[in-house]
Structure formats: C-alpha cells, structure tokens
C-alpha positions in Angstrom: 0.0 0.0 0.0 0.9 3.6 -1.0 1.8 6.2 2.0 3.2 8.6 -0.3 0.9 11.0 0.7 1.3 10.6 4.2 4.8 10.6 4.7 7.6 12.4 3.7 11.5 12.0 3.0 14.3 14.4 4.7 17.4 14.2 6.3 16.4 11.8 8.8 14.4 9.3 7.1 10.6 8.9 5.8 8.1 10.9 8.3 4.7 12.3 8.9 4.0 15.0 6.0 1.9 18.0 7.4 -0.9 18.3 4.8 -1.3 22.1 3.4 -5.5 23.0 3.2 -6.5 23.2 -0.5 -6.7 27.0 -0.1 -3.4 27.6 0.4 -2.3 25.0 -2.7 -4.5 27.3 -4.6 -2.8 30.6 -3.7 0.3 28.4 -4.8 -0.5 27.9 -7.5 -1.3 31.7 -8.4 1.4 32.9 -7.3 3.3 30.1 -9.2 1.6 31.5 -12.5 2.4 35.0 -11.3 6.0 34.3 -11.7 5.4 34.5 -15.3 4.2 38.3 -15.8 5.6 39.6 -12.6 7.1 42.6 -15.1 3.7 43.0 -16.3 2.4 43.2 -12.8 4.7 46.3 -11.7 4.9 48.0 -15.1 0.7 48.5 -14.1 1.1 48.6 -10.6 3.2 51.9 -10.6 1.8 53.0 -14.1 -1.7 53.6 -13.7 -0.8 55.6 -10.3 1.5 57.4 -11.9 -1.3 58.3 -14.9 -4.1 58.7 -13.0 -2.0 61.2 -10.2 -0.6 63.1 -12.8 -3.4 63.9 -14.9 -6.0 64.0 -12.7 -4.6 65.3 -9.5 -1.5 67.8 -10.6 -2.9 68.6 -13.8 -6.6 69.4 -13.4 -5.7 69.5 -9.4 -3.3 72.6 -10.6 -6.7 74.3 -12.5 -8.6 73.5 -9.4 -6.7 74.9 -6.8 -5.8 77.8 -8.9 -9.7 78.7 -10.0 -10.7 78.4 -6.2 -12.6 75.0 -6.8 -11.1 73.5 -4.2 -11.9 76.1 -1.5 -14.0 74.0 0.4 -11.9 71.0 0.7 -9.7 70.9 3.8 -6.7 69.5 1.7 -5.1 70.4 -1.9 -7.4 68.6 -4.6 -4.1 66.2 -5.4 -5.0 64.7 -2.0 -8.1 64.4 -2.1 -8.2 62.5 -5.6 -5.3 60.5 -4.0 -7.2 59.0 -0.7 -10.0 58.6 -3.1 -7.9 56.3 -5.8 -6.7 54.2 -3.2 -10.2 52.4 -3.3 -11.3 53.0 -6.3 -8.3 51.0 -7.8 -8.9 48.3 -5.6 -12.3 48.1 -6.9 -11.1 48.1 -10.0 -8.6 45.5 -9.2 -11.1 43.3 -7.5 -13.8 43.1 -10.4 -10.8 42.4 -12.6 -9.6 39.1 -10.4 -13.0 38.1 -10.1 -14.0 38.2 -13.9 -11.6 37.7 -16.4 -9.8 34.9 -14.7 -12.9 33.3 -13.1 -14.1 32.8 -17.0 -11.1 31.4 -18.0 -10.9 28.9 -15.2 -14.5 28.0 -15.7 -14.9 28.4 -19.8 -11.8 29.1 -21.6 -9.0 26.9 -19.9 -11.3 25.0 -18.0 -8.1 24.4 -15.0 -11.0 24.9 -12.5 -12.5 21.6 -13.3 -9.3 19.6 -13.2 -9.2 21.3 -9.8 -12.0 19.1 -8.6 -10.1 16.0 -9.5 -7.9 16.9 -6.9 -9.3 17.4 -2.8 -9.8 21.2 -3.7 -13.4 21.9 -3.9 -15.3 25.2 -4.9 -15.1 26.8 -1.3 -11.5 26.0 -1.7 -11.4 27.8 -4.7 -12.8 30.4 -4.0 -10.9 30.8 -0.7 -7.7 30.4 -2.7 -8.4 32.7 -5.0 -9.2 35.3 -2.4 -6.2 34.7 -0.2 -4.8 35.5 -4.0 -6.3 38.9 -3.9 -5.4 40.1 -0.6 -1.7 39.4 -1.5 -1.8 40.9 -4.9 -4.3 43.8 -3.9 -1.8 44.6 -1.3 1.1 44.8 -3.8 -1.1 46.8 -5.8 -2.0 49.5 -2.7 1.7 49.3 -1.7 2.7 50.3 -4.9 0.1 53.4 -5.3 0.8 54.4 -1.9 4.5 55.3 -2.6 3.6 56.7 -5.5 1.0 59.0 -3.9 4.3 59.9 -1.2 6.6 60.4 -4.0 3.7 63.1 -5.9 3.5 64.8 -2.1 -0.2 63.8 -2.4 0.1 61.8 0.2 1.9 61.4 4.2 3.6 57.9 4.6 1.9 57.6 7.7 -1.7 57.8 6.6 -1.0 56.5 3.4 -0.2 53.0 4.8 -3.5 53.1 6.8 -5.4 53.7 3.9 -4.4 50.5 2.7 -6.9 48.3 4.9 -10.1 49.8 4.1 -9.3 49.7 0.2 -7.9 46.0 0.3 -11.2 45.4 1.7 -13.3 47.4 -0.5 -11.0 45.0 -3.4 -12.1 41.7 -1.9 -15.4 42.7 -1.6 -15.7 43.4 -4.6 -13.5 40.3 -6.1 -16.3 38.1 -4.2 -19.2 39.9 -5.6 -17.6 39.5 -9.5 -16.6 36.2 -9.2 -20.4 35.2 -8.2 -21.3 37.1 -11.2 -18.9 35.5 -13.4 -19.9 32.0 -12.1 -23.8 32.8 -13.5 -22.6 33.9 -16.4 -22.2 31.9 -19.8 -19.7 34.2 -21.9 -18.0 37.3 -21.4 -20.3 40.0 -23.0 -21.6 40.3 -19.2 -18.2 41.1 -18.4 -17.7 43.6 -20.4 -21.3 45.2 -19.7 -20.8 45.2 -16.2 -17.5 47.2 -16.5 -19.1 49.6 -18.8 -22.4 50.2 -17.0 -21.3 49.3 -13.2 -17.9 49.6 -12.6 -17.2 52.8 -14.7 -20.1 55.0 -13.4 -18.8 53.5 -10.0 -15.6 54.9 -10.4 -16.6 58.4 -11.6 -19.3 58.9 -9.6 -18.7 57.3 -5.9 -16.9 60.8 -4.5 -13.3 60.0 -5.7 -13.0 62.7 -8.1 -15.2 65.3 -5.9 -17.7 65.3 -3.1 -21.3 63.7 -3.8 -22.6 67.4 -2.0 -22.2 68.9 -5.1 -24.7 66.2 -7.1 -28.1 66.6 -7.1 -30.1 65.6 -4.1 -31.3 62.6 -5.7 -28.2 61.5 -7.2 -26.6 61.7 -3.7 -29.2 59.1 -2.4 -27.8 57.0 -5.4 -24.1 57.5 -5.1 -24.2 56.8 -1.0 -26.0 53.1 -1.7 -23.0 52.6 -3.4 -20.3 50.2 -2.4 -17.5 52.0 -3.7 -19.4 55.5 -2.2 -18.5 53.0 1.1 -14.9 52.3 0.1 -14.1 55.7 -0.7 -15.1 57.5 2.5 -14.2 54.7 4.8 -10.0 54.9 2.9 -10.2 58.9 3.1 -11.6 58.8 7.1 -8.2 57.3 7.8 -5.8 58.6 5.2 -7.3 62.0 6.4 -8.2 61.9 10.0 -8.5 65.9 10.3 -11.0 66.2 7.6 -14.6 67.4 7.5 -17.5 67.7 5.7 -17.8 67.9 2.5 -14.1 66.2 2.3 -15.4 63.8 4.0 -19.2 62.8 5.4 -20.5 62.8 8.8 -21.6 58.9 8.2 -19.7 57.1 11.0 -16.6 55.0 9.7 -18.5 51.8 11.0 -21.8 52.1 8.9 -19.0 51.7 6.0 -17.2 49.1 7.3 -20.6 47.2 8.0 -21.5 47.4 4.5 -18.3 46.6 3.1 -18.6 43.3 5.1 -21.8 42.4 4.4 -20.9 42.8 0.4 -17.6 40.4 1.4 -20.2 37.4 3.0 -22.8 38.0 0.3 -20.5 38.0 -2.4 -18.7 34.7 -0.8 -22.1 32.6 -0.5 -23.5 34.0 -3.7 -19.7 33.0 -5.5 -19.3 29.4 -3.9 -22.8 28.6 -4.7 -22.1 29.5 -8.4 -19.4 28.0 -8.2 -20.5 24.7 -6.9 -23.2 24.5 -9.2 -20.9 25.1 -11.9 -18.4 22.7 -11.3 -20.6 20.1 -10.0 -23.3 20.2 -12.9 
C-alpha cells in the first residue's frame, strides 16, 4: 500500500507529511503563475498611479486649486483625488480578479474543473483565490501608496493606513464579481458590467469630488454605493482631520458594515455559483 501522501523524505528518514489545506495550494498555484508576468504586474502597478495622479490630480488639481474650486476642501485637490484612488483601484482591481480569470478557469482553460479531481473543492477555490487577492491587492495598494508619497499627495503615515479599508473594498468586490462570473455563460456580461457598473462607479462614488455637489437625488444613489462606502471609509483614515464635505459625517462603521456584508454575500452568492458550476 501507498503512503506517499502521508509521509515524507528528509534528512532523517521517511516521516509524517503536514498536509497544506487546498486554499493555500491554490494561492500556490497563483502565485506560481504570477511568476510568469511579474514585469507586467509592476509595469501597471506603478503605471496607472502614476497616470491617474498626474493627470488627474496635478494637472486638473493645478486648475482646481488655482480657480478656487477646491476652497472647500480641507486638503489640496491632489490629495483628495489621491485617498480617493486608493479604493477605487482596488475596486477596480477586484472586479478584474473576479472576472476575467474566473471565465477562463470555468470556460476558456477550463483548470478549474481539473481542480475538482484533486481534494480542492469550490469553497477551496474560492478561498484560494481570495487569499490571492489580498496578496496581490496589497502589492497593488503598496505600490500606489508610494507613488502618492513620491507626488507629495500623500503622508507615509496615513498612506499606509489607507491600505486596509481599500484591500477590503477590493475583496469585496473580487467576491461579488466572481459570483457574477460564475452565473454567467460568456463574457459580453463582463464587459457590460465594467461599462455600466464599474465605470459610473468609479466616476461617480466621491473619488474625483464630493457627492454634496450632485443633485439631491443622485446623492441618495451614489451613497447606496459600495465604492461611495470604500471611498469614505479609505479617506476617514488617510485624512483623519477632515470634515464635511471632504469627507461625510456617516460614522466610519456604517462603512465598514457594509463593506462586510458585500464580502459574506458576495462569498455565498460566489461558492454557490461556483458549486453548481463545477458540479453540474
């Protein structure tokens, strides 16, 4: 009889083998496949920061400041577009991880099925590919936190802190997309749901200027918003001195309540997808 999977060989002889839970073989294994495109990786990891800070905060930030629009911000509109980026690339970075990928493993290379021959199973999965995001969201934040320090939009201090609340605005929204993905049978929904959700999301959530100055209605909208959630909750701790409109008067754990109620939702709604998916 075989006891190759229970013991193990080393410098004293064959012995007990500690078994790793399927979750963490599947982080291996992403992060095994991440040693192929790691240049990829930091090429957009400091890119995008670098685009979106320049452009958006010291460009129009200059013809903000200079024209007065920014009079009733406590801070200089480069840091205010800055705390606000933090989590709104982690949502982009989490509807990414959950969509793109999730098809492939489920459509396209079909590796997630060839999973199941194996003692992973779809909460494994899922788990895996979770524990995935929290490593490479936090690369990701790392990376655009520095770059905010390096653009003097940001104080290392506060920058750092900001990184929690948007690594959890990512996962929460890496669960929600990969539910989505799971229901889905081709990627046209995909490519909707970035155009119609995630965009208007991203423009309209209060990283780019205070809900206050949309219409009353719209404000109703915008704060029902997950990312609305992520934003405020990053830019409460990146900048603790702020008030109103800078930031809202919503206390930080309303956001951090809804933030993890997306996370479980989006994990039972995503391993029952998944599971039915897998197992059909």
């Amino acid at each position: 009889m075989s006891v190759a999977s229970d013991v193990g060989t080393g410098p004293g002889g064959p012995g007990p083998t500690r078994r790793r839970h399927p979750a963490v073989r599947v982080l291996a294994a992403e992060i095994i496949g991440f040693r192929r495109n790691w240049r990829g990786w930091i090429m957009s990891s400091l890119g995008n920061p670098i685009a979106f800070l320049a452009a958006m905060g010291v460009g129009l930030g200059s013809l903000v400041d200079s024209g007065g629009g920014s009079a009733t911000l406590d801070v200089e509109y480069v840091t205010f577009v800055a705390s606000g980026l933090l989590a709104a690339s982690a949502m982009q970075n989490g509807f990414g991880e959950g969509a793109w990928p999730v098809m492939a493993g489920l459509k396209w290379r079909r590796n997630f099925e060839a999973m199941m021959a194996t003692p992973v199973r779809p909460r494994d999965l899922l788990a895996g590919r979770l524990l995935w995001g929290v490593v490479n969201f936090t690369g990701n934040l790392v990376a655009f936190a520095v770059v905010a320090m390096l653009f003097g939009a940001l104080e290392p201090g506060p920058a750092l802190m900001g990184i929690l609340p948007a690594l959890l605005t990512g996962i929460a929204f890496e669960a929600v997309a990969t539910g989505y993905t799971a229901s889905l049978g081709s990627d046209t929904g995909l490519t909707n749901a970035y155009r119609f959700a995630i965009m208007p999301l991203f423009l309209f959530s209060g990283t780019f200027f205070p809900i206050a100055q949309l219409p009353g209605v719209l404000q109703a909208v915008a704060v029902a918003t997950p990312l609305y959630h992520g934003v405020e909750l990053t830019r409460k701790l990146v900048l603790p001195g702020a008030a109103p409109p800078t930031v809202s008067a919503m206390p930080a754990w309303v956001h951090v309540g809804y933030l993890v109620v997306m996370l479980a939702a989006g994990w039972w709604w995503a391993a029952r997808r998944l599971r039915g998916r897998l197992y059909a």
